[in-house]
C-alpha positions, 0 to 999 in steps of 0.5 A: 335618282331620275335624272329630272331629280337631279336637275331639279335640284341643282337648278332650285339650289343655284336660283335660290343659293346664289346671287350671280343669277339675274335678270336680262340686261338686254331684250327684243324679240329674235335678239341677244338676251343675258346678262354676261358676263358674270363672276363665277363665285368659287368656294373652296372651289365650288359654286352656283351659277345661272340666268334668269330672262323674262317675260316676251322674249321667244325667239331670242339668243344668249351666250353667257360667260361665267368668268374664273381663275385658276391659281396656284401651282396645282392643276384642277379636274373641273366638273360642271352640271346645268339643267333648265325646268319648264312645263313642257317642251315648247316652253321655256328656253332650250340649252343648245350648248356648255363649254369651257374656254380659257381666256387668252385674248383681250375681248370680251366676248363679242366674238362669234356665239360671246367667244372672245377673240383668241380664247382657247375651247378646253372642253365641250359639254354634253346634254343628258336630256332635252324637252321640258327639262334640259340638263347638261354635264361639262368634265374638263379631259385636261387638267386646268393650269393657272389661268383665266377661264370662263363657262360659256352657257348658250341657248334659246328662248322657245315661248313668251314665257320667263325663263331660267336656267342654273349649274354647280361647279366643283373642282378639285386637285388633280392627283400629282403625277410621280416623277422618273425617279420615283418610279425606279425607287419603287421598281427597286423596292420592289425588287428587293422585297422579290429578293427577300421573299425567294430567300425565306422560301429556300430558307424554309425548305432547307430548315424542312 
């Protein structure tokens, strides 16, 4: 499947499946559009998210966070997917960037490019593809503890045209990791059955 497939897809599934896209709040041209921060809407640990902006707003910015918690004692692999569709290169809005943070400090995003102040980077996103269709991938490398985290989605807008953009998220329990202990049971079992295999083998070639 092309990869504009799959951006199509998603970005159809989160404009039209989720209520956490919407309309800029803010506007002006070569200004700070978006409205963020929104509530990541999780089910079962899966949920759609996205911005809308509209009409005359080319030269201007957003950072929007989608804010969530992870809770529980099990860690979570945490996997994302953005794609943002338009007629051409030159219309539309770019993604510039996709991250994930954890929310440590007290802000609320009014720091550098919408990071709260004391925020902690988990992962940073890469672009698959650029031009009229832009579409990004985020895999979290660690596991997510229990905590506050946050999406963090940035760009800019490069035509007076409306604009958009929406993203997946899935995450699931990561595999428990085997204590010390029972790795040896396991050496030992092993062992064991090492044992008892050499010990059919001789008793065959005696009984031959």
């Amino acid at each position: 499947m092309k990869k504009s497939l799959i951006a199509g897809i998603v970005f159809a599934t989160a404009t039209f499946g989720s209520s956490a896209v919407m309309a800029q709040t803010t506007g002006g041209t070569a200004s700070t559009i978006g409205n963020t921060p929104q509530v990541l809407d999780l089910t079962n640990g899966s949920g759609f998210f996205g911005d809308s902006f509209g009409a005359n707003h080319n030269g201007s910015t957003f950072a929007d966070r989608f804010t969530f918690s992870v809770n529980g004692t099990s860690n979570m692999n945490f996997d994302a997917i953005i794609s943002s569709i338009s007629r051409s290169a030159n219309t539309g809005l770019d993604i510039t960037g996709l991250s994930l943070y954890r929310a440590m400090g007290t802000g609320t995003g009014t720091g550098t490019g919408g990071v709260g102040t004391g925020d902690t980077l988990v992962s940073s996103g890469k672009s698959l593809q650029s031009g009229a269709v832009d579409v990004w991938t985020l895999s979290s490398s660690n596991a997510l503890a229990e905590g506050n985290y946050y999406v963090l989605v940035s760009g800019k807008l490069v035509s007076d045209t409306s604009a958009a953009f929406g993203g997946a998220v899935m995450m699931s329990p990561t595999a428990p990791v085997p204590e010390p202990e029972t790795y040896g049971m396991m050496l030992a079992g092993l062992g064991v059955l090492g044992v008892l295999a050499r010990r059919r083998k001789a008793a065959g070639k005696q009984a031959a």
